[in-house]
C-alpha positions in Angstrom: -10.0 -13.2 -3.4 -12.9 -11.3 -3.0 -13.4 -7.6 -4.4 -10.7 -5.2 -2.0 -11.9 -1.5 -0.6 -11.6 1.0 -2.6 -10.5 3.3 0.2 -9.2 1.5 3.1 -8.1 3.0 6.1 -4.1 2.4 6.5 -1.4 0.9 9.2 1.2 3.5 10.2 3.3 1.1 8.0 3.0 -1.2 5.5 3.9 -5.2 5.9 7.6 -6.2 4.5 6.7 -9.6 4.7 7.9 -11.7 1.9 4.7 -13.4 0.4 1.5 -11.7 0.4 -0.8 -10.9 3.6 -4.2 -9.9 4.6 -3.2 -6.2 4.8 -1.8 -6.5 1.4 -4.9 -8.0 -0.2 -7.0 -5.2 1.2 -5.1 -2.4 0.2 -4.3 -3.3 -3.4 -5.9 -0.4 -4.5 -3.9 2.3 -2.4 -0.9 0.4 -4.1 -1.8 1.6 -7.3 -3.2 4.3 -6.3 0.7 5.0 -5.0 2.2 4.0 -8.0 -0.3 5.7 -10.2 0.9 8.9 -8.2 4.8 8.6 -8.3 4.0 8.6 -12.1 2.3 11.2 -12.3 5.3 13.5 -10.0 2.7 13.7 -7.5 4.2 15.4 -4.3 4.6 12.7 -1.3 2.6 15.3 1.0 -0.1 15.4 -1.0 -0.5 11.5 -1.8 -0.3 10.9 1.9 -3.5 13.5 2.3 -5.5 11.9 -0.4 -4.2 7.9 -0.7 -3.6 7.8 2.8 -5.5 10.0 4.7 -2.7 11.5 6.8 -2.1 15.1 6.9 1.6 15.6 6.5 1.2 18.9 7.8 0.1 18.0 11.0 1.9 14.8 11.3 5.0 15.1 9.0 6.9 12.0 10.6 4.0 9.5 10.5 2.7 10.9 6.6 6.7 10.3 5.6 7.1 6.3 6.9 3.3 5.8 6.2 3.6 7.1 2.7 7.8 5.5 1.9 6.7 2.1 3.7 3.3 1.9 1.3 5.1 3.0 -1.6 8.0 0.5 -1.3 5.1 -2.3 -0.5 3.5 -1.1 -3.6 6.4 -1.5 -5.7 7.1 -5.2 -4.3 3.7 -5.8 -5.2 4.1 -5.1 -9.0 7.4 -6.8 -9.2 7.1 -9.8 -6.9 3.6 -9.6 -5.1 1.0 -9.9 -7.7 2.8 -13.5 -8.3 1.1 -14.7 -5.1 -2.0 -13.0 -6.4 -2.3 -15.2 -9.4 -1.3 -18.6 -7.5 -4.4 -17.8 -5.1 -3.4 -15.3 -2.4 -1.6 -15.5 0.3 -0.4 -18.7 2.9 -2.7 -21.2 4.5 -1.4 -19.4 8.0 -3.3 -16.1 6.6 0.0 -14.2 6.4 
């Protein structure tokens, strides 16, 4: 797997497939990003703004499920996820 984007732009939501995808590949560093934020307490609104680039101010609904449905991918990631990761990425069918 080649080197991910530090700072990729993001889906409205996040995949809730059960192996590992393309989408997840490139935005393993907004995962921990995510996670390195609901450590820290960080307030959802600002993640959104800086993680995912959506102003929860001026789009409340889309910052929420953008920010709850990367944060919950996140967290399959480190618990399930990063097993596909270490037996080579994702399907032969790209998902």
């Amino acid at each position: 797997m080649p080197s991910p984007p530090l700072d990729p732009n993001v889906a409205d939501t996040a995949p809730d497939d059960p192996v590992l995808t393309v989408y997840d590949e490139e935005h393993v560093v907004t995962y921990l990003r995510l996670l390195d934020a609901e450590a820290d307490n960080a307030d959802w609104r600002e993640a959104a703004r800086l993680i995912l680039h959506i102003d929860a101010v001026r789009e409340p609904e889309r910052a929420r499920l953008a920010f709850d449905t990367h944060l919950a991918r996140a967290k399959w990631m480190a618990d399930q996820g990063y097993r596909h990761l270490l037996h080579g990425g994702r399907r032969e069918d790209g998902k």
